[in-house]
C-alpha positions, 0 to 999 in steps of 0.5 A: 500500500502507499505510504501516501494512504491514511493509516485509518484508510490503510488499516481499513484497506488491510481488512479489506471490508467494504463497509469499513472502507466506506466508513475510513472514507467517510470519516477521512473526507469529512462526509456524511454519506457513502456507497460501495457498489460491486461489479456483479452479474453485469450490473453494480450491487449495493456492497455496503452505505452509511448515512442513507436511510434504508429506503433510500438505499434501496432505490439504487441497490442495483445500478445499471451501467451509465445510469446515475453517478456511479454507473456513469463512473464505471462506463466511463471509468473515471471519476464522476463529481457534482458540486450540488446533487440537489440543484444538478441539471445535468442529467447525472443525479437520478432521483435516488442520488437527489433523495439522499439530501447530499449535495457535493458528491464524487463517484470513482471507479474501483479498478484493478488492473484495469478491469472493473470491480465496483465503484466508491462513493462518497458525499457531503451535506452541502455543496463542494468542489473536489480538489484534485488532489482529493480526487487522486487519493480517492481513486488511490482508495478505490483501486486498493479496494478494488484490487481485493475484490474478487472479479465478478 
């Protein structure tokens, strides 16, 4: 693992739970929310969240690729962030995205050795712009967790 991870992160990573890298993730960005969607039978599965309600979960337990944020980043296999999910006119944020209440939101692609595995997301209460350097370590955390998960 890099030593550029954060030990929380990395100990997360070492566990190698979704849930758990969820939470490290979570807590080390400052969010309030989050999702790890895995890369199963051609679509992508709810793996693990926090800070959704379960009703709301269950609106994109199972994502289709290029629908929604985190299908759009496993389509495109980059990261996909919205500033405000809530006041989003793009045509990224579904419904689902918008009834979580969160606003600045960022989806990156869990790959490893360039194949698919899933996608990492993670969101705050307000509007928020994701630096690149953010955007970097996320995408570092995703690849790590990404790297152990079984292939589909």
């Amino acid at each position: 693992m890099s030593a550029s991870l954060p030990s929380s992160i990395e100990d997360a990573l070492k566990a190698g739970h979704p849930q758990e890298v969820l939470a490290a993730s979570i807590q080390h960005f400052d969010c309030q929310a989050g999702t790890v969607h895995l890369w199963r039978d051609g679509a992508l599965k709810l793996a693990a969240y926090s800070g959704i309600p379960p009703h709301v979960a269950q609106i994109f337990e199972t994502v289709p690729i290029g629908k929604g944020i985190a299908g759009l980043a496993a389509e495109r296999r980059e990261p996909i962030t919205i500033c405000n999910l809530q006041t989003d006119s793009s045509g990224q944020a579904r419904p689902g995205a918008k009834a979580t209440g969160m606003e600045g939101s960022i989806a990156v692609p869990m790959l490893a050795g360039g194949e698919l595995r899933g996608v990492l997301g993670i969101a705050k209460a307000d509007a928020y712009d994701w630096s690149e350097g953010e955007t970097q370590l996320l995408l570092q955390i995703a690849a790590e967790l990404g790297g152990k998960t079984e292939a589909a």
